[in-house]
N, CA, C and O of each residue as an XYZ file, in Angstrom:
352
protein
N     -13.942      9.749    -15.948
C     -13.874      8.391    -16.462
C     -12.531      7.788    -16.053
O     -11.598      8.560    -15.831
N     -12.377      6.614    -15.949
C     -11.315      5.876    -15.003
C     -11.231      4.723    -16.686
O     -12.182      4.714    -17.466
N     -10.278      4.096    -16.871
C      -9.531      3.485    -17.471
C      -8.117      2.866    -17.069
O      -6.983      3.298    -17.276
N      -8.619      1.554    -16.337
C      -7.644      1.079    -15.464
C      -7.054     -0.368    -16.104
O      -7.854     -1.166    -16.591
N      -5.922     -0.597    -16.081
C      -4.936     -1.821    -16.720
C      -5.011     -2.492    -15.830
O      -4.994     -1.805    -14.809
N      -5.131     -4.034    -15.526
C      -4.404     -4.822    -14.700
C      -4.423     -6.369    -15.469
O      -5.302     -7.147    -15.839
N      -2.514     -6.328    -15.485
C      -2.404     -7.596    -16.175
C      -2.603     -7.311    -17.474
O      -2.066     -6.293    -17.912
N      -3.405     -8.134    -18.357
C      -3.737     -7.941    -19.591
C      -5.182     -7.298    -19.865
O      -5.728     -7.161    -20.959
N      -5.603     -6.984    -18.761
C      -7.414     -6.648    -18.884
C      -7.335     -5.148    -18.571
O      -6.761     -4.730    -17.565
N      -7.831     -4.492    -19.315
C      -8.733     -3.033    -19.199
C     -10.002     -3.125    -18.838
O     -10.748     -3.955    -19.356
N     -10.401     -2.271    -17.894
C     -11.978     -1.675    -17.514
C     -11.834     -0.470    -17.849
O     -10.787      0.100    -18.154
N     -13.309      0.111    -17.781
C     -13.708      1.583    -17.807
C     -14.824      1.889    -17.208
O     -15.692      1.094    -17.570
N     -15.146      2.513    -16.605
C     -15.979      3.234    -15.827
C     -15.991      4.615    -15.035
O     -15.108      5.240    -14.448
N     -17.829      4.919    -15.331
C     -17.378      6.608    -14.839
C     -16.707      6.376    -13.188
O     -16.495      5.309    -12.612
N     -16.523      7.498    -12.798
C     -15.857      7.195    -11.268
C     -15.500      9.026    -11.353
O     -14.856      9.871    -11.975
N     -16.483      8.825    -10.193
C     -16.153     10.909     -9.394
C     -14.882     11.055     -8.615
O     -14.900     10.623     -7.462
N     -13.892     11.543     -9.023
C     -12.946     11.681     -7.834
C     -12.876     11.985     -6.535
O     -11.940     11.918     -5.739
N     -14.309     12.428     -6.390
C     -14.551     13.172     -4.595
C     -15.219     12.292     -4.347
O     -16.127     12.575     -3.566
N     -15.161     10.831     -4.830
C     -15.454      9.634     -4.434
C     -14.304      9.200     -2.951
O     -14.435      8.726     -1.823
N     -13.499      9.572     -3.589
C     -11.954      8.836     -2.874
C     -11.390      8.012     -3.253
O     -11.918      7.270     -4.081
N      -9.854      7.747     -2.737
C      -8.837      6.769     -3.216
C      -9.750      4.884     -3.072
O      -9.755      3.918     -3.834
N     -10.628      5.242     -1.202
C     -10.829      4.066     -0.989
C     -11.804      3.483     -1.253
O     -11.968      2.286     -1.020
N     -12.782      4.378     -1.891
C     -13.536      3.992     -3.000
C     -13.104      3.362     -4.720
O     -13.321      2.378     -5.427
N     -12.349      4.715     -4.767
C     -11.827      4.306     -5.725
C     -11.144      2.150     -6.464
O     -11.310      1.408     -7.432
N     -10.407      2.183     -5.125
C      -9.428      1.036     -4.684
C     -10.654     -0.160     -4.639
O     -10.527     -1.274     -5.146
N     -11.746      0.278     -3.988
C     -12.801     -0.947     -3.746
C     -13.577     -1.347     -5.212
O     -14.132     -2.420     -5.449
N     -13.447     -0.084     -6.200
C     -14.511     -0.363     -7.724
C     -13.787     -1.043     -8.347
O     -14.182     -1.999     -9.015
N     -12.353     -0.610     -8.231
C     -11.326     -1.347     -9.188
C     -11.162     -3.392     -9.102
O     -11.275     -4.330     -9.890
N     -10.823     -3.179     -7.540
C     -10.919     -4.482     -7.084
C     -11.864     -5.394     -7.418
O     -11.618     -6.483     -7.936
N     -13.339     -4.826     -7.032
C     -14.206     -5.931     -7.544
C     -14.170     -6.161     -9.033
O     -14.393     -7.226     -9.609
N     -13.852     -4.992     -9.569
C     -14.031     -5.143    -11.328
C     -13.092     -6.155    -11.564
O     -13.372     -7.283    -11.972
N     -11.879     -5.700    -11.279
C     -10.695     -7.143    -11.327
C     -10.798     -8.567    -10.402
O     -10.045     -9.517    -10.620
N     -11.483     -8.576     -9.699
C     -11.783     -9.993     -9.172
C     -10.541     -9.670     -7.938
O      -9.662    -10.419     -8.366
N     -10.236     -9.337     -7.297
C      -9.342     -9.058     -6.700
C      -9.372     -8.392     -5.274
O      -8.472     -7.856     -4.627
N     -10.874     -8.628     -4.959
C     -11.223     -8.263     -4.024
C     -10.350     -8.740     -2.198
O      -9.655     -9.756     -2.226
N     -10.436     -8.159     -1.133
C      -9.847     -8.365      0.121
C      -8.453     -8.487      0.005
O      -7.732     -8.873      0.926
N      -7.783     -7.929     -1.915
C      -6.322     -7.751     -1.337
C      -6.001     -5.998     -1.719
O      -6.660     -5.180     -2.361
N      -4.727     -5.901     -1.018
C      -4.620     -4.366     -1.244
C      -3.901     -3.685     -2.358
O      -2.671     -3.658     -2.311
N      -4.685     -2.995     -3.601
C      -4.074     -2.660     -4.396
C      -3.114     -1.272     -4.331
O      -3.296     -0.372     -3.511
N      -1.964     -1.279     -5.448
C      -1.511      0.378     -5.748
C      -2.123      0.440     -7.226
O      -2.411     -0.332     -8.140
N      -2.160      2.061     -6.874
C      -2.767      2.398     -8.057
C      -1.755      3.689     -8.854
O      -1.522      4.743     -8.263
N      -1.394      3.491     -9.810
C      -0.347      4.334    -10.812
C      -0.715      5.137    -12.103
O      -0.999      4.507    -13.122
N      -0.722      6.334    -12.100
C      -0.714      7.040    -13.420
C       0.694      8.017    -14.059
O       1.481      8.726    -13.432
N       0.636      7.786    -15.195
C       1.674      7.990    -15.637
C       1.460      9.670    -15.848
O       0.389     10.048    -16.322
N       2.554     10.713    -15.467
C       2.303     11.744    -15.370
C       2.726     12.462    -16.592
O       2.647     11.830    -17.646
N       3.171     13.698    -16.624
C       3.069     14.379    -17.833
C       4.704     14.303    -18.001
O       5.049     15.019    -18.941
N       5.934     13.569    -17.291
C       6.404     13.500    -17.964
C       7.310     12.169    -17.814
O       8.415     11.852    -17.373
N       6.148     11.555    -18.464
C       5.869      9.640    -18.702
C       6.478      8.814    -17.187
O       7.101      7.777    -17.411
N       6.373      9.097    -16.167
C       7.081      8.938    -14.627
C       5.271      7.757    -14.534
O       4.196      7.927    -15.109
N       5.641      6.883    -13.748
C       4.728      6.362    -13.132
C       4.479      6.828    -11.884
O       5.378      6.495    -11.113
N       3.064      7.877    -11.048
C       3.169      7.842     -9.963
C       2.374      6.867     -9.242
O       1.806      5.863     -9.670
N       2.439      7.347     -8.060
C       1.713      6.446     -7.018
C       0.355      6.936     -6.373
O       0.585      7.742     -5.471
N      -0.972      6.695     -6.562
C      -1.899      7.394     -6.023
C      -1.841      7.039     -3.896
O      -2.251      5.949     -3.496
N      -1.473      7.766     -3.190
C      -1.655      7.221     -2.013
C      -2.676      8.191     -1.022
O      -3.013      8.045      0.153
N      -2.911      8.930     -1.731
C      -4.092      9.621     -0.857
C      -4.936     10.323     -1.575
O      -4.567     10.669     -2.698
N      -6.231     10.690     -1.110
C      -7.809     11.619     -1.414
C      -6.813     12.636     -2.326
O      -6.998     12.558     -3.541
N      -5.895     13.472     -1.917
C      -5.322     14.558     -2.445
C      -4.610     14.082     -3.726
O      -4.874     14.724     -4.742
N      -3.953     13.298     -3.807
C      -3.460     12.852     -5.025
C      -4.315     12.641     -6.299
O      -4.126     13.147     -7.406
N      -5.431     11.672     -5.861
C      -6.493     11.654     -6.442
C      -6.987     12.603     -7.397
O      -6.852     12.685     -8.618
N      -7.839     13.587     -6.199
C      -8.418     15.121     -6.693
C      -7.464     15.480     -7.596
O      -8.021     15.833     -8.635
N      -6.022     15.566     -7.686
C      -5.209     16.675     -8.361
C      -5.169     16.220     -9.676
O      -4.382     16.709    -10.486
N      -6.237     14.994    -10.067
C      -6.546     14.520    -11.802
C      -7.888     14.999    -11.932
O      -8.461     14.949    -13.020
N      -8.405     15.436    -10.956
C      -9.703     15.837    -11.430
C      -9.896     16.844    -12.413
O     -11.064     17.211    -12.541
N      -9.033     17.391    -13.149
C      -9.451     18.349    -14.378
C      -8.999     16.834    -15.698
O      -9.321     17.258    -16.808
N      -8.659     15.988    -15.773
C      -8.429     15.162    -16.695
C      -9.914     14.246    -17.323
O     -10.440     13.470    -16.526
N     -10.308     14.334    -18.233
C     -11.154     13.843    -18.894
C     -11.392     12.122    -18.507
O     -12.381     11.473    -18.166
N     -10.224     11.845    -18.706
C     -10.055     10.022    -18.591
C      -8.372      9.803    -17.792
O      -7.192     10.007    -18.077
N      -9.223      9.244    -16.611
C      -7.384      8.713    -16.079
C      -7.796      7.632    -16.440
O      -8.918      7.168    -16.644
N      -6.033      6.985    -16.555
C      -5.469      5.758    -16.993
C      -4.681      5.344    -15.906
O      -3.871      6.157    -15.460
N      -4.777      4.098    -15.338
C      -4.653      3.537    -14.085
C      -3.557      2.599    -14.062
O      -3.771      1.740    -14.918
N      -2.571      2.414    -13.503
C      -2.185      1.217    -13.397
C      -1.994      0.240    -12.228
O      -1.208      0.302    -11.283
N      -3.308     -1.064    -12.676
C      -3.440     -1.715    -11.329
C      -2.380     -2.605    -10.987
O      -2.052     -3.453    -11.817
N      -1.827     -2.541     -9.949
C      -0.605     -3.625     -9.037
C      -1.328     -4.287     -7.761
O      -1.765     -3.411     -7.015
N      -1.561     -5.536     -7.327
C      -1.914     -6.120     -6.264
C      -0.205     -5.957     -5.586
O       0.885     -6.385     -5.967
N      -0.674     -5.076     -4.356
C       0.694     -5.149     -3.459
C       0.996     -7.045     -2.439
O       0.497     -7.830     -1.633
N       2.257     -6.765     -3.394
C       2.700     -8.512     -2.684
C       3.223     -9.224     -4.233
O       4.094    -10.081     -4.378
N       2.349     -8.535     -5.342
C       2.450     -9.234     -6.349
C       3.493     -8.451     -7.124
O       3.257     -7.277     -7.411
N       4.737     -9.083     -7.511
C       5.703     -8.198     -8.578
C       5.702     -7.840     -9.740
O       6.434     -6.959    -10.190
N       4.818     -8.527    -10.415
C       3.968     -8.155    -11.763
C       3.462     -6.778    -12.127
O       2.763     -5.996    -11.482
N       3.850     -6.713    -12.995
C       2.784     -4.591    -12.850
C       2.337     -5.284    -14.728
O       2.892     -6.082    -15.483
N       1.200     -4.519    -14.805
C       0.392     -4.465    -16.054
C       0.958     -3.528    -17.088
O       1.572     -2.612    -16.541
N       0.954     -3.452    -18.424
C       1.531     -2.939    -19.218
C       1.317     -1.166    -19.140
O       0.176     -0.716    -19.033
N       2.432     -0.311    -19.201
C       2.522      0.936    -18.554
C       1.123      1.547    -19.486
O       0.659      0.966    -20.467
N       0.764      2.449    -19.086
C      -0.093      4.144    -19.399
C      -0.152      4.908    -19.712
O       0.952      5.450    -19.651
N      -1.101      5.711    -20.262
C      -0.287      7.123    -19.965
C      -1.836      7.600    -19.344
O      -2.756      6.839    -19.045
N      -1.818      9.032    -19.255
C      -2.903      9.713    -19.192
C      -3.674     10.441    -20.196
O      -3.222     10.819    -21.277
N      -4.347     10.539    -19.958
C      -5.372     11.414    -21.306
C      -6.226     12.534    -20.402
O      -6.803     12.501    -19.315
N      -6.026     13.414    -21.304
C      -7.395     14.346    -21.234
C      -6.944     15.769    -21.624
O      -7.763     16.688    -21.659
């Protein structure tokens, strides 16, 4: 399960991690209206650090987590959505 911030809006939806990042990046987008720009995507790790998801491998290495918590950034935009954490 994916639980992603952007701005003031939360989504949720299931989402397989052996989906991929650029899958991943494309569900988020349309959910946020935000489609044809390029997002980062951030979870806060175990010890409260924001990382950076930038590849398939990064991804996978939440796949034992019940529910990631996302944090969406449109790159270009300096705004970041209110921080995260993770669960599971």
């Amino acid at each position: 399960m994916v639980k992603a911030t952007f701005k003031d809006d939360m989504i949720k939806f299931p989402f397989p991690v052996s989906s991929g990042l650029v899958e991943l990046e494309k569900e988020v987008a349309e959910r946020v209206d935000v489609k044809g720009q390029r997002l980062s995507l951030k979870y806060e790790d175990e010890d409260k650090d924001l990382v950076l998801i930038s590849c398939d491998d990064d991804l996978k290495s939440l796949a034992s987590y019940t529910t990631i918590k996302l944090l969406v950034h449109v790159t270009g935009d300096d705004r970041l959505a209110n921080e995260t954490s993770h669960g599971g």
